[in-house]
C-alpha positions in Angstrom: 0.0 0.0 0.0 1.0 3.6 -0.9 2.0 5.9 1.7 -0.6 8.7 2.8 1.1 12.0 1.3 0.8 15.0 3.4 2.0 18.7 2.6 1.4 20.9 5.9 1.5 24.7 5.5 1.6 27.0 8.5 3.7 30.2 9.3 4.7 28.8 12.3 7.9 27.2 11.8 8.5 25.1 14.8 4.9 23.8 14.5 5.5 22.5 10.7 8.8 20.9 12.2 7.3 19.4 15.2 4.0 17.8 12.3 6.2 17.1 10.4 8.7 14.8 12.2 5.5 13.0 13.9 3.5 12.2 10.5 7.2 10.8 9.1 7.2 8.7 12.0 3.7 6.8 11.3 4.8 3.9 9.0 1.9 4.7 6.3 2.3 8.5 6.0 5.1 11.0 4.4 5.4 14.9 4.4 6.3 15.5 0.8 6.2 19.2 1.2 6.1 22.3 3.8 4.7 25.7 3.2 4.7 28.7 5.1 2.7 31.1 3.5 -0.6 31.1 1.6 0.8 31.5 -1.9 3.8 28.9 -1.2 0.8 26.9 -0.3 -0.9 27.0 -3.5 2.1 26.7 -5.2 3.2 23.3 -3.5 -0.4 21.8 -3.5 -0.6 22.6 -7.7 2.8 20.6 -7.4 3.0 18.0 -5.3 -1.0 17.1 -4.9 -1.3 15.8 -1.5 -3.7 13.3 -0.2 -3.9 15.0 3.0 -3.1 19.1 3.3 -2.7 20.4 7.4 -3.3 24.2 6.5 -3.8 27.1 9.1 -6.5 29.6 8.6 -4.3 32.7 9.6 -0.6 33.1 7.2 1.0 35.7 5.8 0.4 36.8 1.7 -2.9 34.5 1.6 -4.6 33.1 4.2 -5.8 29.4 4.9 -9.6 30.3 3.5 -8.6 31.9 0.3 -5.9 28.8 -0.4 -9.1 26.6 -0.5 -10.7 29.2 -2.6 -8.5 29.8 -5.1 -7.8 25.7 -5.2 -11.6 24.7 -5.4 -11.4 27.2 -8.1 -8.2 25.9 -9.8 -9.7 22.3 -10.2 
């Protein structure tokens, strides 16, 4: 079975490094990208289309609601 693929974007630094060295932990899961700011966000979701995507509501450039928006608009 195929690993879970997360991406996790947040502007707080030592919470993306803290998620991300639990999920690579879990035997069925792997971060296979980090953002920390709305439009990296978008960016790395277009890219690297996660199965699972740990975003938080308030970042810098583009916050957490208008990431969905602009992605439920992109597909």
């Amino acid at each position: 079975m195929e690993n879970v693929k997360v991406c996790i974007a947040d502007d707080n630094r030592e919470l993306v490094m803290l998620l991300e060295d639990y999920i690579n932990s879990q035997e069925d899961m792997e971060v296979v990208g980090k953002a920390f700011n709305g439009q990296e966000c978008i960016e790395l979701v277009e890219d690297r289309q996660p199965d699972v995507l740990i975003l938080d509501i308030i970042m810098p450039h583009l916050d957490g609601l208008a990431v969905l928006e602009k992605s439920a608009s992109a597909n």
